[in-house]
Jmol script that loads the backbone (N, CA, C; Angstrom):
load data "model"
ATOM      1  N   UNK A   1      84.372  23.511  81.663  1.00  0.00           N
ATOM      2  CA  UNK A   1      83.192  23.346  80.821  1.00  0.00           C
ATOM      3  C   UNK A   1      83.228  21.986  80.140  1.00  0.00           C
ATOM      4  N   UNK A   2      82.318  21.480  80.251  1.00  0.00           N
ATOM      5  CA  UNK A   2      82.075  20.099  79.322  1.00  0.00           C
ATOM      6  C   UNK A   2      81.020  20.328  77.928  1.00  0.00           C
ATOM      7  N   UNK A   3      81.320  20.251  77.201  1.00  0.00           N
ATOM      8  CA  UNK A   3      80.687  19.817  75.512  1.00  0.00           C
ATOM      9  C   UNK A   3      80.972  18.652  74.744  1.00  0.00           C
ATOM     10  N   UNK A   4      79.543  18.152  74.931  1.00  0.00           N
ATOM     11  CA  UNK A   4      79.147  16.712  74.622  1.00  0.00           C
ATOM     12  C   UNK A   4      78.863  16.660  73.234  1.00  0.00           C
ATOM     13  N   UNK A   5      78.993  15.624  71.868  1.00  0.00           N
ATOM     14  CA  UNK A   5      78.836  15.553  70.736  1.00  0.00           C
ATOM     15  C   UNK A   5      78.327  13.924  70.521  1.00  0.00           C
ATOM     16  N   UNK A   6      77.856  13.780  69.291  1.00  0.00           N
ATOM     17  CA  UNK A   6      78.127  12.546  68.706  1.00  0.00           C
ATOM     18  C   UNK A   6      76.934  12.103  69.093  1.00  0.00           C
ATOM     19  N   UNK A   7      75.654  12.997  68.767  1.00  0.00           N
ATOM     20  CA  UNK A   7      74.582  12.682  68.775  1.00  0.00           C
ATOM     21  C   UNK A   7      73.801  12.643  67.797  1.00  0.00           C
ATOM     22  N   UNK A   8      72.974  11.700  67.444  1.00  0.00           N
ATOM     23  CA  UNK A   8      71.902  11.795  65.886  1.00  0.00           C
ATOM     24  C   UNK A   8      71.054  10.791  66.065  1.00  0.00           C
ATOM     25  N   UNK A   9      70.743  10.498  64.332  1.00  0.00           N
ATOM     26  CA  UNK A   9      69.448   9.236  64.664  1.00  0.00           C
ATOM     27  C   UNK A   9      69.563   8.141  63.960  1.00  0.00           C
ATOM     28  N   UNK A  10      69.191   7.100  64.815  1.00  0.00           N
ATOM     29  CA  UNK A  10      70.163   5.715  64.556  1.00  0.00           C
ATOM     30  C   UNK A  10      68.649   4.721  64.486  1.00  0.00           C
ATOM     31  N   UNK A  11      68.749   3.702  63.579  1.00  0.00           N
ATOM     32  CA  UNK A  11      68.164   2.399  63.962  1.00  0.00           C
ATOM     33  C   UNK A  11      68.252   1.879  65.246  1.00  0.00           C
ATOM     34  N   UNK A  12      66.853   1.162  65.698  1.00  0.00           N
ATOM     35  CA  UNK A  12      66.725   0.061  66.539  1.00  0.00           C
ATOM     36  C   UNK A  12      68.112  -0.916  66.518  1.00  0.00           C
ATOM     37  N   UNK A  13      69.077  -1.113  67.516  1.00  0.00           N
ATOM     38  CA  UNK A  13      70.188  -2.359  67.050  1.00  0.00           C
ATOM     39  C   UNK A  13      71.169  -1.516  66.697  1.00  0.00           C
ATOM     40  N   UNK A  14      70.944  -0.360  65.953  1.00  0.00           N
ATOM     41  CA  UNK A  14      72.387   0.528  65.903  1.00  0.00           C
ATOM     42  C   UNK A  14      73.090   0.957  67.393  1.00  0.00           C
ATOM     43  N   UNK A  15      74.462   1.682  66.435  1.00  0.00           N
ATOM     44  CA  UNK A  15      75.372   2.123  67.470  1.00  0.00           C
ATOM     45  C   UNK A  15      75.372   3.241  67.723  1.00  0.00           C
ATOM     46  N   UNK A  16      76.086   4.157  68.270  1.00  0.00           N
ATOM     47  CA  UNK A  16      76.299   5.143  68.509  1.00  0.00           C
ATOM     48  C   UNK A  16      77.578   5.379  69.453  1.00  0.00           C
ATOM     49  N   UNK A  17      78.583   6.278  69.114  1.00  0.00           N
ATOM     50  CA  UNK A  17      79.413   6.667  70.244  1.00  0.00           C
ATOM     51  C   UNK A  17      79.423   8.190  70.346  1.00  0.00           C
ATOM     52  N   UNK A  18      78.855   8.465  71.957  1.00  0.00           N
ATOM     53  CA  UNK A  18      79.049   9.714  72.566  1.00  0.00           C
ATOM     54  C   UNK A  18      80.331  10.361  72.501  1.00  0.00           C
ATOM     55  N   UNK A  19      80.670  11.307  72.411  1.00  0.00           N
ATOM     56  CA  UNK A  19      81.778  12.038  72.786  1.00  0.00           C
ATOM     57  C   UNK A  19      81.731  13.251  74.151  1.00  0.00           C
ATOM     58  N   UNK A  20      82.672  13.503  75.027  1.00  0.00           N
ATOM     59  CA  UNK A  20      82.090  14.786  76.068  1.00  0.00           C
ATOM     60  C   UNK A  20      83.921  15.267  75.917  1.00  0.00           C
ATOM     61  N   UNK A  21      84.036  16.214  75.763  1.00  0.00           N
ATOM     62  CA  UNK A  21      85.392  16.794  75.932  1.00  0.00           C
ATOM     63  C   UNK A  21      85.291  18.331  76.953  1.00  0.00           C
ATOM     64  N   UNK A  22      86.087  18.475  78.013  1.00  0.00           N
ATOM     65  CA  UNK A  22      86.550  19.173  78.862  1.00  0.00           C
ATOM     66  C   UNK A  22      87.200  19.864  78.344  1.00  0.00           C
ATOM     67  N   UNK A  23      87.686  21.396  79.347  1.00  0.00           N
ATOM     68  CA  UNK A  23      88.240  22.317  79.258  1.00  0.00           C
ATOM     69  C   UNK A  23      88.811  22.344  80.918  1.00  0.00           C
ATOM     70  N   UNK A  24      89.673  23.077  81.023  1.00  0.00           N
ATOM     71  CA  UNK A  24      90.371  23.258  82.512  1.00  0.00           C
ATOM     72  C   UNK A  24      91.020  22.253  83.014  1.00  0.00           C
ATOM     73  N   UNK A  25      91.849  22.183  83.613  1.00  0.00           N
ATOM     74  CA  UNK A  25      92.746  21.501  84.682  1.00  0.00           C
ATOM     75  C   UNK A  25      92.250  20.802  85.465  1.00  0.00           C
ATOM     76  N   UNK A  26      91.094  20.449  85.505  1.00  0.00           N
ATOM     77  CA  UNK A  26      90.315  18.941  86.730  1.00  0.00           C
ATOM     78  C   UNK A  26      89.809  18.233  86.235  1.00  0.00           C
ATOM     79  N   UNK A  27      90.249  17.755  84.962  1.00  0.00           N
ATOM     80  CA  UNK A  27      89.378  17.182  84.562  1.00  0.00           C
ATOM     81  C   UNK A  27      90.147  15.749  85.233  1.00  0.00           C
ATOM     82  N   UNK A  28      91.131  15.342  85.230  1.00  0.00           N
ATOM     83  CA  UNK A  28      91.531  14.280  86.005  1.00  0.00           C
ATOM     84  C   UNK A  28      90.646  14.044  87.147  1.00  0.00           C
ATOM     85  N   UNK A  29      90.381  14.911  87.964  1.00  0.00           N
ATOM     86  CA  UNK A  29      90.431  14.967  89.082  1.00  0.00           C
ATOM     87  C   UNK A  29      88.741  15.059  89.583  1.00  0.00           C
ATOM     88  N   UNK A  30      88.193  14.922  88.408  1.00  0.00           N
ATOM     89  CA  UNK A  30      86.602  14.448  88.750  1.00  0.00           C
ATOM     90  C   UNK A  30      86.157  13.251  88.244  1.00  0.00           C
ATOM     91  N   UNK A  31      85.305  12.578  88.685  1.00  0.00           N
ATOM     92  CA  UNK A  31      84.371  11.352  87.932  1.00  0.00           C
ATOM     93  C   UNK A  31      83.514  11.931  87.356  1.00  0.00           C
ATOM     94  N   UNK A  32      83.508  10.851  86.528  1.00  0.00           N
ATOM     95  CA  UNK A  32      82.369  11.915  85.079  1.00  0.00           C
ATOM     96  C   UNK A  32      81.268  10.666  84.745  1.00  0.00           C
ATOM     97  N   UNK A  33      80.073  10.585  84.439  1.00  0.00           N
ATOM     98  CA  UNK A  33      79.159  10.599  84.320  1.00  0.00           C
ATOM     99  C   UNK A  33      78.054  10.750  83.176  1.00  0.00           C
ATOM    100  N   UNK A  34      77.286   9.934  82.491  1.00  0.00           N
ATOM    101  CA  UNK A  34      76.420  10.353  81.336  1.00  0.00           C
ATOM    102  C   UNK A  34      75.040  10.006  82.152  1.00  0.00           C
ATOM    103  N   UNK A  35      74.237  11.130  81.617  1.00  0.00           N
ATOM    104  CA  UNK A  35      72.856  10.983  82.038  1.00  0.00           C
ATOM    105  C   UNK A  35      71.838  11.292  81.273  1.00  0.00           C
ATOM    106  N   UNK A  36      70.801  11.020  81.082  1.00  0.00           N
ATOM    107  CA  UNK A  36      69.632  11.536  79.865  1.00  0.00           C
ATOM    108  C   UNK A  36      68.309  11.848  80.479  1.00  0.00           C
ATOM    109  N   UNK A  37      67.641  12.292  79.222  1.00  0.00           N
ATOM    110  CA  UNK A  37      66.329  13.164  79.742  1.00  0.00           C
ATOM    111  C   UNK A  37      65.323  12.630  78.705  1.00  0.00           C
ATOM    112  N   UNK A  38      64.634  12.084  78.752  1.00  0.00           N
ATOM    113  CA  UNK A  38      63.701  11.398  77.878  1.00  0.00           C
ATOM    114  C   UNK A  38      62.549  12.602  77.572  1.00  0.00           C
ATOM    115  N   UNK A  39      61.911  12.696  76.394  1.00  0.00           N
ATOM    116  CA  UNK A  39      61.021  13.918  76.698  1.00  0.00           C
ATOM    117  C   UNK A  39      59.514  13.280  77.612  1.00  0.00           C
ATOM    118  N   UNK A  40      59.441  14.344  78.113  1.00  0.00           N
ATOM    119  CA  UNK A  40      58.085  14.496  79.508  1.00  0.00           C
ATOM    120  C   UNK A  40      59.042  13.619  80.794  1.00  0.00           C
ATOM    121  N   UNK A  41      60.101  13.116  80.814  1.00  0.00           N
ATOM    122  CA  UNK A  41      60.766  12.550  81.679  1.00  0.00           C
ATOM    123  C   UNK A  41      61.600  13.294  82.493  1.00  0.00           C
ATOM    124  N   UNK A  42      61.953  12.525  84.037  1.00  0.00           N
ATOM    125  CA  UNK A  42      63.313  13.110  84.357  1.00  0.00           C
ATOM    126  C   UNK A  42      64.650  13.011  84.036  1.00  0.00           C
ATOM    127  N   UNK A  43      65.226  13.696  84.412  1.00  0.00           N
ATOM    128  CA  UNK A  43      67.028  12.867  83.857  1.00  0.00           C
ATOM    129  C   UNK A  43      66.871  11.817  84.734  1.00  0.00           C
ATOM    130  N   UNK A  44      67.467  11.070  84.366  1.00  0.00           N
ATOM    131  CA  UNK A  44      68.190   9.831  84.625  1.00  0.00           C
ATOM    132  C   UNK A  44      69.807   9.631  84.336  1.00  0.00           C
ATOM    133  N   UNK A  45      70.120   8.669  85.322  1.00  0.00           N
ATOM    134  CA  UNK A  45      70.905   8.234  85.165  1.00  0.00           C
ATOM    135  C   UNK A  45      71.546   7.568  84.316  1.00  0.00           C
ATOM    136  N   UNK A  46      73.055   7.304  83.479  1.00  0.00           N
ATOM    137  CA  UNK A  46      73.049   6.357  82.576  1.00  0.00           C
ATOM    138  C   UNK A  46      74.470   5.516  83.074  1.00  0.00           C
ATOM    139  N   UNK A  47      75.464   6.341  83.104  1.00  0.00           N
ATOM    140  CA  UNK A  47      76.701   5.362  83.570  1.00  0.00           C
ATOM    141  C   UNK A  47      77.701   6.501  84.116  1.00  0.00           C
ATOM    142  N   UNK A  48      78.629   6.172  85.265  1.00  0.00           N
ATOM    143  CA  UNK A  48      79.782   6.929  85.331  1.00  0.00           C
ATOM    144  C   UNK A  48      81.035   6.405  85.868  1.00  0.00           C
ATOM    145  N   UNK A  49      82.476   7.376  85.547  1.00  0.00           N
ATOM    146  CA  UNK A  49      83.692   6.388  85.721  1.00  0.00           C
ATOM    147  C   UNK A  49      84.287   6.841  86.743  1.00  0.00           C
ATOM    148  N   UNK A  50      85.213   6.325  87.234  1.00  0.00           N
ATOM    149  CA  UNK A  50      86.024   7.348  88.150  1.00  0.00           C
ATOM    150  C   UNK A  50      86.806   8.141  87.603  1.00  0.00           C
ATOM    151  N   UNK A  51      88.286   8.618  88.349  1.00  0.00           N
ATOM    152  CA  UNK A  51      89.068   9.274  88.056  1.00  0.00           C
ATOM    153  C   UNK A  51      89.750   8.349  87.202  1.00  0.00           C
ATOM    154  N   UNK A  52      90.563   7.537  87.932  1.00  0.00           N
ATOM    155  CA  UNK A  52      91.154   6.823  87.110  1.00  0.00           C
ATOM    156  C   UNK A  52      90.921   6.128  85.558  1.00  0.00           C
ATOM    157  N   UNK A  53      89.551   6.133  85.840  1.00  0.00           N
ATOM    158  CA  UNK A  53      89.119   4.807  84.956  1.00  0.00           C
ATOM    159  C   UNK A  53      88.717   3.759  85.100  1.00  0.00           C
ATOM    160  N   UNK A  54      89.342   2.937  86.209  1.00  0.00           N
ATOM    161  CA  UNK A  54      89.565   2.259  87.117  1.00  0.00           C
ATOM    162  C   UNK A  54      87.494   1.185  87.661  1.00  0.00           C
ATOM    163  N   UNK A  55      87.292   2.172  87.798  1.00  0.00           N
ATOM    164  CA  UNK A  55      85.872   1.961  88.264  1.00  0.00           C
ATOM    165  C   UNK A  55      84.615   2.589  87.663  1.00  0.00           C
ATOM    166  N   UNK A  56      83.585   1.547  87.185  1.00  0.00           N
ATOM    167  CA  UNK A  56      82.490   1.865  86.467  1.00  0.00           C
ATOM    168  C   UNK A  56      81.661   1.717  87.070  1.00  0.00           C
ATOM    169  N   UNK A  57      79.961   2.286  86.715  1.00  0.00           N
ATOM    170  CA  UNK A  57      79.059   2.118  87.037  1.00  0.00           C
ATOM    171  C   UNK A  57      77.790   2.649  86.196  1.00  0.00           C
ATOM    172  N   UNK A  58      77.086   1.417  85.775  1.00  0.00           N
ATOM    173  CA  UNK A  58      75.603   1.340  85.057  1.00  0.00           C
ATOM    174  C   UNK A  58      74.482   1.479  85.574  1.00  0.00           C
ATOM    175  N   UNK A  59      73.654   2.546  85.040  1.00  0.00           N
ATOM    176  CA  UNK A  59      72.055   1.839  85.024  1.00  0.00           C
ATOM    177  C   UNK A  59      71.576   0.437  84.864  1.00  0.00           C
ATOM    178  N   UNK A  60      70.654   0.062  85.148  1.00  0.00           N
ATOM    179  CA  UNK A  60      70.338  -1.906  84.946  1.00  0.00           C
ATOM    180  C   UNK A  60      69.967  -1.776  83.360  1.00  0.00           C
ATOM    181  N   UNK A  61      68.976  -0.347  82.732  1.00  0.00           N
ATOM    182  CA  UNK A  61      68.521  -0.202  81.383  1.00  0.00           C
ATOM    183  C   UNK A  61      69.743  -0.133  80.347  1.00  0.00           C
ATOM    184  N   UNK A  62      70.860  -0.062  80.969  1.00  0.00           N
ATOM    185  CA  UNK A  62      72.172   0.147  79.514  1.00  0.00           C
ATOM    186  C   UNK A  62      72.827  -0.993  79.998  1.00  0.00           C
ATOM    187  N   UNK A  63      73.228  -1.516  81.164  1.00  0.00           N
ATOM    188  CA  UNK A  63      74.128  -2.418  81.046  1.00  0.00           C
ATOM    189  C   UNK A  63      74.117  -3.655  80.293  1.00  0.00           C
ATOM    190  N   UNK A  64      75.699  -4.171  79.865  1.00  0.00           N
ATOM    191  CA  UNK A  64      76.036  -4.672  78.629  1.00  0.00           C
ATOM    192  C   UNK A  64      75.473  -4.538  77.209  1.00  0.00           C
ATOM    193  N   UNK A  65      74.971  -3.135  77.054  1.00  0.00           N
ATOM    194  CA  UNK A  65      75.077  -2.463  75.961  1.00  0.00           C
ATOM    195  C   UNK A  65      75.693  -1.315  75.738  1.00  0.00           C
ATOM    196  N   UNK A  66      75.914  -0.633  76.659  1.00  0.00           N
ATOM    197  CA  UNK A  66      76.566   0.687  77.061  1.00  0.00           C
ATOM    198  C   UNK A  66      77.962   0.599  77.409  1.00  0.00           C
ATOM    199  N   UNK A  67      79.053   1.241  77.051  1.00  0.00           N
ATOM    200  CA  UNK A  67      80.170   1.232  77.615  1.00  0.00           C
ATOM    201  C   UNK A  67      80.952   2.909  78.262  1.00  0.00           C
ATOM    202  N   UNK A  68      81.163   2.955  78.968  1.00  0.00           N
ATOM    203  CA  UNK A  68      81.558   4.718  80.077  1.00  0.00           C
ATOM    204  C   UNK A  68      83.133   4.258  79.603  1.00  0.00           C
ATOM    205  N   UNK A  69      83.849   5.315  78.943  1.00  0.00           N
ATOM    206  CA  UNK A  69      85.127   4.936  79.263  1.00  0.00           C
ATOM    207  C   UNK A  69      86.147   6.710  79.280  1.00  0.00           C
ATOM    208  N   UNK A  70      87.414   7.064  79.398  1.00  0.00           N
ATOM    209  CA  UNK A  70      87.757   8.102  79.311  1.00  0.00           C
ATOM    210  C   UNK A  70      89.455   8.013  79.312  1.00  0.00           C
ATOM    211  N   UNK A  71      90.159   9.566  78.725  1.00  0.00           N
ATOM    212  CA  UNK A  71      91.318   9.406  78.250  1.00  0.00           C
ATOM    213  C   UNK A  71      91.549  11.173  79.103  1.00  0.00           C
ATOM    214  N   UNK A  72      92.521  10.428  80.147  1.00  0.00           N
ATOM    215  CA  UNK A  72      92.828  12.133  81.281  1.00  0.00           C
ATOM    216  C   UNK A  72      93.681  12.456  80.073  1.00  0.00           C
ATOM    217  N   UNK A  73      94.312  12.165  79.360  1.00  0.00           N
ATOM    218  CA  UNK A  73      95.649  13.207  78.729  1.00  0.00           C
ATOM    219  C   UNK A  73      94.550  14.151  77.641  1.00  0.00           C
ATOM    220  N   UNK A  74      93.703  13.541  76.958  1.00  0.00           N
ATOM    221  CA  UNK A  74      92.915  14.184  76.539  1.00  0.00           C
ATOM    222  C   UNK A  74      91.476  14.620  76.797  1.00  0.00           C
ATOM    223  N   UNK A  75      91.422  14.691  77.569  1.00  0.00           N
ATOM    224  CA  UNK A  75      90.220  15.190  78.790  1.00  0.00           C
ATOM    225  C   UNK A  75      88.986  15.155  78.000  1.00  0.00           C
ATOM    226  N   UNK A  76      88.538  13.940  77.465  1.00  0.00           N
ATOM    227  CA  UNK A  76      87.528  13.510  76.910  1.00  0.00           C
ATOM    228  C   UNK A  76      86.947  12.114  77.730  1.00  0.00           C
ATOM    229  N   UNK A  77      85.900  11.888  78.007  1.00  0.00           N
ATOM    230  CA  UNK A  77      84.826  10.736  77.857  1.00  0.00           C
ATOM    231  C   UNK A  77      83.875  10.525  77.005  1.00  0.00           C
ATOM    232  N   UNK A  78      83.789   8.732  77.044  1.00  0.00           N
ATOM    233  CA  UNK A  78      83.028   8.862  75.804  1.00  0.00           C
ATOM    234  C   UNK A  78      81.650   7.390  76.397  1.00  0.00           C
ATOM    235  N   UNK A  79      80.759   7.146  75.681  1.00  0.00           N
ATOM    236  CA  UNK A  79      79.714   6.609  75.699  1.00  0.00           C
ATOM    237  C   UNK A  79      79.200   5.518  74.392  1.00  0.00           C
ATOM    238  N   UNK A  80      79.918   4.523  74.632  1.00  0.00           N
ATOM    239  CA  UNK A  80      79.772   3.792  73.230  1.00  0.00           C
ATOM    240  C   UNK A  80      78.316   2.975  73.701  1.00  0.00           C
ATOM    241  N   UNK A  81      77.492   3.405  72.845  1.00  0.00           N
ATOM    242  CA  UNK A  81      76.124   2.866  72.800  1.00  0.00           C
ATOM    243  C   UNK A  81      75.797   1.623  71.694  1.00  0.00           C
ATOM    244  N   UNK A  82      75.775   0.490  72.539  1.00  0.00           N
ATOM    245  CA  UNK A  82      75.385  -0.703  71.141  1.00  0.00           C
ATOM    246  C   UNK A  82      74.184  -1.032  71.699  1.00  0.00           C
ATOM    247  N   UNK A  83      73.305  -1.852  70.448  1.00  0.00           N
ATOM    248  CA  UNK A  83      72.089  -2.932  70.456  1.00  0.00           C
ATOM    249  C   UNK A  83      71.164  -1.824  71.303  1.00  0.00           C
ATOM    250  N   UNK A  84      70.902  -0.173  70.442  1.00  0.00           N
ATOM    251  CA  UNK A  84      69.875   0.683  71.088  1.00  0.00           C
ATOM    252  C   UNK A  84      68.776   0.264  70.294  1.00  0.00           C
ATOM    253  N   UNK A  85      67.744   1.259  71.447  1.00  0.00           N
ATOM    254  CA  UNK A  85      66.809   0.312  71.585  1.00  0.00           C
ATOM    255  C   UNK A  85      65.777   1.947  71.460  1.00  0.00           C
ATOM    256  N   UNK A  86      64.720   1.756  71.675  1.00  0.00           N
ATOM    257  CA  UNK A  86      63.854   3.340  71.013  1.00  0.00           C
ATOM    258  C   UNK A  86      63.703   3.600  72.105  1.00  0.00           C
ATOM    259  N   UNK A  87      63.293   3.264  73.028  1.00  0.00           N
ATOM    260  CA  UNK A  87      63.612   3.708  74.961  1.00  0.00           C
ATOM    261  C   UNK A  87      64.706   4.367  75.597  1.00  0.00           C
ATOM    262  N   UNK A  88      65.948   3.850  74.509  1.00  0.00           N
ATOM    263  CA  UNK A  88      67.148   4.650  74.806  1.00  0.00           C
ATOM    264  C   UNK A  88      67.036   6.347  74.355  1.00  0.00           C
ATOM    265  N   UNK A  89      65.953   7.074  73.480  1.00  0.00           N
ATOM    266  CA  UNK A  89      66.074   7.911  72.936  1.00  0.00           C
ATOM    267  C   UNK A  89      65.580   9.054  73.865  1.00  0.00           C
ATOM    268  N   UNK A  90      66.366   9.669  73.399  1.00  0.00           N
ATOM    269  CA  UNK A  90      66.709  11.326  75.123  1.00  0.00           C
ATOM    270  C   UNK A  90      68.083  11.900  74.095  1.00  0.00           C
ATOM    271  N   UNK A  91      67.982  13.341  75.361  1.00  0.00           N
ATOM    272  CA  UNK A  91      69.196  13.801  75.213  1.00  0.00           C
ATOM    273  C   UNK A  91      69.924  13.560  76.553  1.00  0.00           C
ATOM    274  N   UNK A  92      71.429  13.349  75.791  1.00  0.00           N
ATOM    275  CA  UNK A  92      72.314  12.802  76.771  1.00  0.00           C
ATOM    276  C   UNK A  92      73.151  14.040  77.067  1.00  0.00           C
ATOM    277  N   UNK A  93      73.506  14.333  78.381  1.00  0.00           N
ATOM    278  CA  UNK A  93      74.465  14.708  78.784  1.00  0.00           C
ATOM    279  C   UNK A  93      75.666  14.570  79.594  1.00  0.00           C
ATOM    280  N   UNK A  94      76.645  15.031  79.982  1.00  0.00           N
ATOM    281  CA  UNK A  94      77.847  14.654  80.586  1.00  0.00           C
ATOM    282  C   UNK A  94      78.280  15.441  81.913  1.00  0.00           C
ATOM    283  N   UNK A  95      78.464  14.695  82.804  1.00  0.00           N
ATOM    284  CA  UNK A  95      78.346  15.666  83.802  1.00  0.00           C
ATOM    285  C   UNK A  95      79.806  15.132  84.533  1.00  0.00           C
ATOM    286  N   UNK A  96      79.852  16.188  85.561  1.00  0.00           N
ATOM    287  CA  UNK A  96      81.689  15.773  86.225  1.00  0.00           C
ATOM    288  C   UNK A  96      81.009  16.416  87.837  1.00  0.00           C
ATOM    289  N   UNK A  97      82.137  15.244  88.622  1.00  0.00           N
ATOM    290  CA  UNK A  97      81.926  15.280  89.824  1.00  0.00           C
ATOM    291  C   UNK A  97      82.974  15.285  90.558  1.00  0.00           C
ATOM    292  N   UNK A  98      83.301  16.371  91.791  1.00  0.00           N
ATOM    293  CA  UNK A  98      84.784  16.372  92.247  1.00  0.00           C
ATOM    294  C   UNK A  98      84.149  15.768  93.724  1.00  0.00           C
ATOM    295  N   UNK A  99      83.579  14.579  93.743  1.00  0.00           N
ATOM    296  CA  UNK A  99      83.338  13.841  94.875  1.00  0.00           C
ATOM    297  C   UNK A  99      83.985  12.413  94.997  1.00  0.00           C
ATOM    298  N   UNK A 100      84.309  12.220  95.603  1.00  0.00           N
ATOM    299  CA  UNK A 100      85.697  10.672  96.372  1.00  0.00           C
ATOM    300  C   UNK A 100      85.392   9.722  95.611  1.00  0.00           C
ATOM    301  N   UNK A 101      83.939   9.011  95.423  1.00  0.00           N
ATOM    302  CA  UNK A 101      83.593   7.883  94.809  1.00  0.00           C
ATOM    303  C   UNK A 101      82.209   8.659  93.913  1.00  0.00           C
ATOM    304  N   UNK A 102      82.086   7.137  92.811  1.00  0.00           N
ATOM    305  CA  UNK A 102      81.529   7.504  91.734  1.00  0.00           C
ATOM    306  C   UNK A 102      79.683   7.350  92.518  1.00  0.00           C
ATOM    307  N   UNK A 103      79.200   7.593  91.489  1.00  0.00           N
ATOM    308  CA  UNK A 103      77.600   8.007  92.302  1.00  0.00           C
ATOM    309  C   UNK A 103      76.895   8.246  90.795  1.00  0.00           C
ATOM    310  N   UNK A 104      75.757   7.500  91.664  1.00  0.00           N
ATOM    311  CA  UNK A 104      74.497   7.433  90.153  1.00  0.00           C
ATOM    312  C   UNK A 104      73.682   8.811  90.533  1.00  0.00           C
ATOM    313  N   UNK A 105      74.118   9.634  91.870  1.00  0.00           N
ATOM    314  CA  UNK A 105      72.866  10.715  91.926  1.00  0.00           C
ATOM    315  C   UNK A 105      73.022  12.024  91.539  1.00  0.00           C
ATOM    316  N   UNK A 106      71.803  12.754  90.685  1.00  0.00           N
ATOM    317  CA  UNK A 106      71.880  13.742  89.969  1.00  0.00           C
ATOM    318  C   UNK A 106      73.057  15.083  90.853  1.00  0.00           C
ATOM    319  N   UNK A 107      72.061  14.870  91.716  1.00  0.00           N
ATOM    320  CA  UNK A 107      72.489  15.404  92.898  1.00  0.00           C
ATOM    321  C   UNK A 107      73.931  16.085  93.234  1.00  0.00           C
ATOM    322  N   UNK A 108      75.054  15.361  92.970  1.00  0.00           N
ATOM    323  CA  UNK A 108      76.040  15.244  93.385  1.00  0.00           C
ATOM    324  C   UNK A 108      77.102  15.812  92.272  1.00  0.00           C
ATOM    325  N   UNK A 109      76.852  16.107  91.047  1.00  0.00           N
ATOM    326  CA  UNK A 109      77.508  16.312  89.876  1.00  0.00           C
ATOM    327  C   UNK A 109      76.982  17.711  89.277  1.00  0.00           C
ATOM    328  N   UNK A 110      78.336  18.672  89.512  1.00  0.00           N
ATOM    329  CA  UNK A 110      78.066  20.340  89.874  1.00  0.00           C
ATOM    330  C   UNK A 110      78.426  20.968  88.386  1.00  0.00           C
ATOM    331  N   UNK A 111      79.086  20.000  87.476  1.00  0.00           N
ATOM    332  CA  UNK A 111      79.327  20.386  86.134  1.00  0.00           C
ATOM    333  C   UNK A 111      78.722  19.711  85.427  1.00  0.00           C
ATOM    334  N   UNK A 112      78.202  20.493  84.008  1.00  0.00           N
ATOM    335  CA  UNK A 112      76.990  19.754  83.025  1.00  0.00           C
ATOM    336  C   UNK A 112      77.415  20.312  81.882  1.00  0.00           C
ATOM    337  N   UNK A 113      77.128  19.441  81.145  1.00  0.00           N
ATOM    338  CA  UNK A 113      77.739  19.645  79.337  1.00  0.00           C
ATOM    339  C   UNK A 113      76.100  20.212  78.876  1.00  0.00           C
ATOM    340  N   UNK A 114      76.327  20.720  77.842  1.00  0.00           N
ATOM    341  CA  UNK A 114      74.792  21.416  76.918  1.00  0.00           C
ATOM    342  C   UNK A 114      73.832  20.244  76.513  1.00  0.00           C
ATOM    343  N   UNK A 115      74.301  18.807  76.859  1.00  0.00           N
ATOM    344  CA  UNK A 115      73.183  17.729  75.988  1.00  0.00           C
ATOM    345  C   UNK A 115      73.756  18.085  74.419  1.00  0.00           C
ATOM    346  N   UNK A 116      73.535  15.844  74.359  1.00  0.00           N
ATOM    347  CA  UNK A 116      73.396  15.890  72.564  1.00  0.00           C
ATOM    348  C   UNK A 116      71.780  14.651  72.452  1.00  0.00           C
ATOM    349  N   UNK A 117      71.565  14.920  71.363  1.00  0.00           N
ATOM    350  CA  UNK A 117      70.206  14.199  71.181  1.00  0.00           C
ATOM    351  C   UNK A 117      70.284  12.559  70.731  1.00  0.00           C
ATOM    352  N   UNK A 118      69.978  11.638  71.215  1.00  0.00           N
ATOM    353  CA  UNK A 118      70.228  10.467  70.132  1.00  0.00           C
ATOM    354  C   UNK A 118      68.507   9.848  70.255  1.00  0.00           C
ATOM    355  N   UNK A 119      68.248   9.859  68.907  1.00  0.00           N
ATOM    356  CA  UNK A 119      67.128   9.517  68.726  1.00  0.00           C
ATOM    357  C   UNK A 119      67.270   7.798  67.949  1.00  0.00           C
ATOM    358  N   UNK A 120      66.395   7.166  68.583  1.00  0.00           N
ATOM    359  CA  UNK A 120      66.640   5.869  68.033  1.00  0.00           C
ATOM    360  C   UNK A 120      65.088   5.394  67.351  1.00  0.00           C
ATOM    361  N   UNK A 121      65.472   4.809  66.286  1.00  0.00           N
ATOM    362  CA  UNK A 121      63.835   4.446  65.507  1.00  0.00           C
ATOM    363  C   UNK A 121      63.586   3.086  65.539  1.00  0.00           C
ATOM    364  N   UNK A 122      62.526   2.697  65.618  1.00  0.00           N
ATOM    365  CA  UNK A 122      62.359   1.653  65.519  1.00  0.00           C
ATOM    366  C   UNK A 122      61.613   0.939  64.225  1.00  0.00           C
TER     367      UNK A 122
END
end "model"
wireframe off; spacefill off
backbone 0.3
color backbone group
């Protein structure tokens, strides 16, 4: 199970850092993933890491404001959000994938955290 935190409402230019913490024994052993849902929107994509860590991957809308990073001993990932923007505002969730390489598609990622909200004002 994944449960995602560290969601609220921030200024235009504020920060924010996501939290997603795991339960069970794979969590090594999947790439994990943040994605959001804008309201009347689809999810989207936002960023995901590998196993290791090792290897990242952005949306074009977060990159070099967004950072994907994660800690296997403590089976958490996290989502440090800088210089948001009111477009950024959705609920985010965290998703895990026990597939070889990392992947931007919804598709492919069979575990999902409950969503946290980050609302950004402008």
């Amino acid at each position: 199970q994944l449960q995602a935190s560290g969601g609220g409402l921030v200024q235009a230019g504020g920060s924010l850092r996501l939290s997603c913490a795991a339960s069970g024994r794979t969590f090594s052993r999947n790439n994990m993933a943040w994605f959001r849902q804008a309201p009347g929107k689809e999810r989207e994509f936002v960023a995901t890491i590998s196993r290791s860590g090792v290897s990242t991957y952005y949306a074009d809308s977060v990159k070099g404001r967004f950072t994907i990073s994660r800690d296997n001993d403590k089976k958490k990932v996290w989502l440090q959000m800088d210089s948001l923007k009111p477009e950024d505002t959705a609920v985010y969730y965290c998703a895990a994938s026990s597939r070889m390489t990392i992947s931007s598609v919804i598709a492919e990622y069979n575990i999902w955290g409950q969503g946290t909200l980050v609302t950004v004002s402008s």
